[in-house]
C-alpha positions in Angstrom: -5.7 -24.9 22.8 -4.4 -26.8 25.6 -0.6 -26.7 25.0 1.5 -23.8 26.8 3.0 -21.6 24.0 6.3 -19.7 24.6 6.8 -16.2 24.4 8.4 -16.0 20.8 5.5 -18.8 19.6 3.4 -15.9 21.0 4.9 -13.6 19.1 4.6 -15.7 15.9 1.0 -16.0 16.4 0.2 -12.6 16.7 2.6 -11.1 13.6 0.5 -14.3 11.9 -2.3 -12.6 12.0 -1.2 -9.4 11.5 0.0 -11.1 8.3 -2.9 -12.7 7.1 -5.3 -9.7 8.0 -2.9 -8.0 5.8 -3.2 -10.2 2.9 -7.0 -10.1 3.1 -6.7 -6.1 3.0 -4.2 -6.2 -0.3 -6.9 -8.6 -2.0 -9.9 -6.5 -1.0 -11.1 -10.2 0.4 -13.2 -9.3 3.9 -14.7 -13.0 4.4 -11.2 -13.6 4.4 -10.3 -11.4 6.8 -13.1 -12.0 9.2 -12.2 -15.7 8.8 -8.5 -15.0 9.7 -10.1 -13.0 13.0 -12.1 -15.8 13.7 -10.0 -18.6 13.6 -8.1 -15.9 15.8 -10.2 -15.7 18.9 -12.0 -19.4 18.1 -8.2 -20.9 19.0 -7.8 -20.3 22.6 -4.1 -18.6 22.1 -5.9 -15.3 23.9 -6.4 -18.2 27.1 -3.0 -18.4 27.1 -1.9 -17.3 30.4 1.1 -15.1 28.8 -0.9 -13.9 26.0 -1.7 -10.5 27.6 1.8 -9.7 28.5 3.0 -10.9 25.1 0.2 -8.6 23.0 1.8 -6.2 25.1 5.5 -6.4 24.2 4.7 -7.0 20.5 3.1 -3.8 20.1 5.7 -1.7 22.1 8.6 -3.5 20.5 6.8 -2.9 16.6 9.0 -0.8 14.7 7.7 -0.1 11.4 8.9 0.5 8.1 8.3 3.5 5.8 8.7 5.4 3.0 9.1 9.3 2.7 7.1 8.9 5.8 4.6 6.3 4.5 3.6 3.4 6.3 4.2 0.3 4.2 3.3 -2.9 5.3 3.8 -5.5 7.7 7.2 -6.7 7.6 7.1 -10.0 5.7 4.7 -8.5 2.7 7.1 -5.8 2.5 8.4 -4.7 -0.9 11.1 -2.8 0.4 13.1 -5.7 1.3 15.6 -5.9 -1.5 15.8 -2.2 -1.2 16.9 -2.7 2.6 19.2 -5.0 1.7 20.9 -3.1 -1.0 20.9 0.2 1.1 21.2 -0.8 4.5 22.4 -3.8 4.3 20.8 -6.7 6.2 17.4 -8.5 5.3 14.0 -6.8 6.8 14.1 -9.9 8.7 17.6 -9.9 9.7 17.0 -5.9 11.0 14.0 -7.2 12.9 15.9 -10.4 14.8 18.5 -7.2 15.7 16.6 -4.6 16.4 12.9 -6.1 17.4 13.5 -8.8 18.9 15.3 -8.1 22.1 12.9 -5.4 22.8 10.4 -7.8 22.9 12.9 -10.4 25.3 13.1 -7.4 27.4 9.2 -6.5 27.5 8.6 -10.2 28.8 11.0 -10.2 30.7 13.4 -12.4 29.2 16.3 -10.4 29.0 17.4 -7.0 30.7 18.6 -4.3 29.0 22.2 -4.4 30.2 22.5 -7.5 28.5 21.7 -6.6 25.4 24.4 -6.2 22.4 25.0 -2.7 21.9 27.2 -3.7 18.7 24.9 -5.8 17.3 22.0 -3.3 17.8 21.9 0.3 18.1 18.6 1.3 19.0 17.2 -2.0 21.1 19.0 -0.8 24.3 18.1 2.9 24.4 14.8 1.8 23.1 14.1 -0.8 26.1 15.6 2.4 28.3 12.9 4.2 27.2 10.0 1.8 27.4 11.2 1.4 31.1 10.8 4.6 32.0 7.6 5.0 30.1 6.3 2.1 32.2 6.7 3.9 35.0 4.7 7.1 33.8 2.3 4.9 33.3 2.1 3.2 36.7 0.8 6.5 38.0 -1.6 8.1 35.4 -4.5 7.4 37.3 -3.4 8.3 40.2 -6.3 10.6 41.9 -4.4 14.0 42.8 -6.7 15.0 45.3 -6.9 11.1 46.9 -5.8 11.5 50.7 -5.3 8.0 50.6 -8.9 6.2 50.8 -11.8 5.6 48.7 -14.1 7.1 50.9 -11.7 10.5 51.8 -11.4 12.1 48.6 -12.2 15.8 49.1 -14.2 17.8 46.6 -11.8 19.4 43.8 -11.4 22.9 45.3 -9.7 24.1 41.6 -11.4 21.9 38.6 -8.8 23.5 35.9 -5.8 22.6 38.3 -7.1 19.0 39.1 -7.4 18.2 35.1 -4.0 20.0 34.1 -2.3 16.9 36.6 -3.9 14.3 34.4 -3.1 16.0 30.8 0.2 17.3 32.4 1.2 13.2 33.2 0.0 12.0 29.7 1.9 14.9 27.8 5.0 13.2 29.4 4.0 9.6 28.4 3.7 11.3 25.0 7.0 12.6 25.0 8.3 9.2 26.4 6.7 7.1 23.6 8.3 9.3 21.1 11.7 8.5 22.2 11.1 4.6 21.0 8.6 5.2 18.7 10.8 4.9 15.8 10.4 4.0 12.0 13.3 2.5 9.9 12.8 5.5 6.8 14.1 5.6 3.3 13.7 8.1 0.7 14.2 8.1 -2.9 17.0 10.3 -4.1 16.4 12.3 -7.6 18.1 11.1 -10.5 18.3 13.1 -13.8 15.9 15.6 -11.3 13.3 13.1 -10.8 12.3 11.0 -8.3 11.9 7.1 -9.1 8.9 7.1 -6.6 6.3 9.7 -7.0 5.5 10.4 -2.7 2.7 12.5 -3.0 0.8 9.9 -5.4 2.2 7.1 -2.7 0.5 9.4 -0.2 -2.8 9.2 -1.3 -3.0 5.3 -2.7 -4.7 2.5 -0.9 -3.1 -0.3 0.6 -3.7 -2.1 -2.3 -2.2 -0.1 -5.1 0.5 1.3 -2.6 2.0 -2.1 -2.3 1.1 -2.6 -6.3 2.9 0.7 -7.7 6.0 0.3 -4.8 6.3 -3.4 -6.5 6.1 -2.2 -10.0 8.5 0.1 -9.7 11.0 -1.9 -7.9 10.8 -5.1 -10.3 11.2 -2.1 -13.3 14.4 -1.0 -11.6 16.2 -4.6 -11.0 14.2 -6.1 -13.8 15.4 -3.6 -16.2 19.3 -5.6 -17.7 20.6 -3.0 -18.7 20.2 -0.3 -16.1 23.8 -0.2 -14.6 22.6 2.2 -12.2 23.1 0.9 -8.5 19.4 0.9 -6.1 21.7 2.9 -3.3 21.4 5.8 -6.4 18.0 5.7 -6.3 16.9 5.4 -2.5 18.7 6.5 1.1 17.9 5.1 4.1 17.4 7.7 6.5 17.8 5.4 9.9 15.3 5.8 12.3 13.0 8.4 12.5 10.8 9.2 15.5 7.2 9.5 15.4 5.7 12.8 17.2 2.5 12.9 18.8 1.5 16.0 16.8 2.3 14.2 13.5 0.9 11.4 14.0 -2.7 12.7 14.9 -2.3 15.5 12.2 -1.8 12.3 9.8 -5.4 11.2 11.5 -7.2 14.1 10.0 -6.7 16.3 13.1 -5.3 19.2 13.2 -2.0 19.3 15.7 -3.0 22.2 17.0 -5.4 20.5 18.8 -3.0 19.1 20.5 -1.0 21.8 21.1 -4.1 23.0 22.5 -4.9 19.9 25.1 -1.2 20.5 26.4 -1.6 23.5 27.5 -5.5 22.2 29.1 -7.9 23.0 26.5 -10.0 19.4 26.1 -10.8 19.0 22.1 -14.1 18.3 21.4 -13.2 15.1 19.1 -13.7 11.3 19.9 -11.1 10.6 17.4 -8.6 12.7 19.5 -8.6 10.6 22.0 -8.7 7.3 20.2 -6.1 8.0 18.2 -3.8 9.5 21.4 -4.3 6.2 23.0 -3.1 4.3 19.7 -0.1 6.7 19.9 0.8 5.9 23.0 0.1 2.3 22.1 -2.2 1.4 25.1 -2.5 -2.5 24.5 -5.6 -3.5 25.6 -9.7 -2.2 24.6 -10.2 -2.5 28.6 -7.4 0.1 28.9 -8.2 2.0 26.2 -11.6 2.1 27.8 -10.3 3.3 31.0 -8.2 6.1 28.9 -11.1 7.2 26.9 -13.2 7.3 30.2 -10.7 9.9 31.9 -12.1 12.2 29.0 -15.4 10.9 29.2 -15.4 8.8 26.2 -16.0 4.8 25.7 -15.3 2.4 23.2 -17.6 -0.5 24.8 -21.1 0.6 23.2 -22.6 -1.9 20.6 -23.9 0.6 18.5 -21.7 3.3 17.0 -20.0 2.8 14.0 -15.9 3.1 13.7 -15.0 2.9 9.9 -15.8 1.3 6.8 -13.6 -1.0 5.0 -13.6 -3.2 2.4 -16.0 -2.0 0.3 -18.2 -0.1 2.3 -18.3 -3.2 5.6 -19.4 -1.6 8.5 -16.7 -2.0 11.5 -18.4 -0.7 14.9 -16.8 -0.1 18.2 -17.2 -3.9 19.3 -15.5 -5.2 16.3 -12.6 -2.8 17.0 -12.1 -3.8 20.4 -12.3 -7.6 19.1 -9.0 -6.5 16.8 -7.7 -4.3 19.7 -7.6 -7.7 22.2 -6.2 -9.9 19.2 -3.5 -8.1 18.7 -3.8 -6.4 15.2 -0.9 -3.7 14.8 -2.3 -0.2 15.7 -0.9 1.2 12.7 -3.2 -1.5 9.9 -6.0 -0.9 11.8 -5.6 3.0 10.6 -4.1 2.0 7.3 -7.5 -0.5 6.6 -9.7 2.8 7.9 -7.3 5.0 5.2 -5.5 7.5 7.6 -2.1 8.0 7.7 0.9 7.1 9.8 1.8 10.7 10.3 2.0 14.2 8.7 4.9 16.5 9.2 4.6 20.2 10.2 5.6 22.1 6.7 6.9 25.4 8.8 7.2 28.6 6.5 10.5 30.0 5.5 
């Protein structure tokens, strides 16, 4: 590929293939979806010079949609669409020009957050507030506490425990940062008659594929259905946007949040998948930076051999093919949703 794309052609590439990888999940169709990668990487778009910066900004700009909590789909296979209309009001793709896109403007630098519309949009500008000062914290992560300034005059680490609480202390505050623009736009469905139109705990626990069939069904049954003169806003809310929490997110991961209630205060889980999925959280874009992450806690994600995850029917996805996805660009979130974890799980505290 030897013509220069622009930033938002960058961007159309990427959610292209987050589209089509999609599509190949929801059909169960994996020469499709290694074709799609493929044709991905074969193209040269990840030459571009900009790509980098522009993998970047999509994935700190995403902002998902979901259901009682549920992660649903990339936004132009979602099924929710007429119910965002109906509810909130614009199109999924009207919210995401207003709310998306000038994150992204702001991420490549083609817009600052002063000037964006704080009537047209009221999340974009505290979100791109947020991402600045997250950059930031993330300038110094890796900062060597004990560095006097030279490679070769680094004293020894007089207190180990002290030394490590810096690091975890610096990524619990990136954690805390990424929650405050990691958001969701969340509905829920209201009971009528005492009962729910959609059944969450059987959402819950569908694949992709019948997710996006029984959310479809049941939505074509409601406006399909003449003679229900019962309005869609009296079946579903929309809840505005709800942050994601480190703890719920890796809890929806299969890992227990205390384990990270346990790493805050400097106790290292013994789980790969801890740290993997910490990065994803805080949406580190690259497998080289991942790497770098993983390596702080003496981890990789470079070896050749170990396997990641299944999907498809039993296809076996190792560590190399996830870094492949990783440096495409494939949304964090449908890399977990083809594995079959969760977007999150919220605490249930007792009465």
């Amino acid at each position: 590929m030897k013509d220069k794309l622009s930033y938002k052609q960058l961007y159309d590439e990427i959610e292209t293939l987050n589209t089509s990888v999609f599509d190949s999940l929801i059909n169960g169709d994996f020469e499709s979806f290694q074709n799609t990668i493929n044709e991905f990487t074969n193209s040269g778009i990840m030459e571009q010079e900009e790509f980098a910066t522009a993998r970047e900004a999509y994935r700190y700009s995403s902002m998902p949609f979901t259901f009682d909590g549920v992660w649903i789909s990339v936004d132009s296979r979602n099924p929710l669409d007429r119910v965002v209309m109906d509810v909130a009001g614009p199109s999924i793709q009207e919210i995401h020009e207003r709310d998306v896109m000038p994150v992204y403007a702001y991420m490549v630098k083609q817009a600052e957050p002063q000037e964006i519309n704080h009537e047209d949009s009221k999340i974009a500008g505290k979100r791109c507030a947020a991402l600045q000062h997250y950059k930031e914290l993330y300038k110094d992560l890796y900062k060597d506490p004990s560095s006097q300034g030279s490679l070769w005059n680094n004293p020894l680490v007089a207190d180990a425990e002290k030394h490590q609480m810096v690091y975890i202390n610096r990524i619990t505050e990136l954690a805390a940062a990424r929650s405050k623009f990691y958001a969701t736009y969340n509905f829920t469905s209201l009971p009528l008659n005492g009962m729910k139109i959609i059944d969450n705990e059987k959402l819950q626990n569908l694949d992709p594929a019948k997710k996006i069939k029984y959310l479809t069904g049941t939505l074509d049954n409601i406006y399909g259905n003449t003679k229900n003169k019962i309005h869609c806003a009296d079946y579903f809310s929309f809840d505005g946007y709800k942050k994601i929490l480190a703890s719920n997110y890796l809890q929806g991961k299969g890992i227990d949040r205390k384990n990270w209630k346990r790493y805050t205060k400097g106790t290292l889980p013994d789980k790969f998948d801890f740290y993997l999925q910490l990065a994803f959280y805080l949406t580190i874009p690259s497998s080289d930076e991942i790497e770098k992450f993983m390596n702080l806690h003496g981890y990789s994600i470079k070896g050749p051999m170990l396997l990641f995850c299944d999907i498809l029917g039993g296809n076996h996805i190792l560590y190399r093919d996830l870094c492949r996805w990783i440096d495409a660009g494939i949304d964090y979130n449908l890399i977990n949703e083809m594995c079959g974890l969760k977007l999150e799980l919220k605490e249930i505290r007792k009465k």
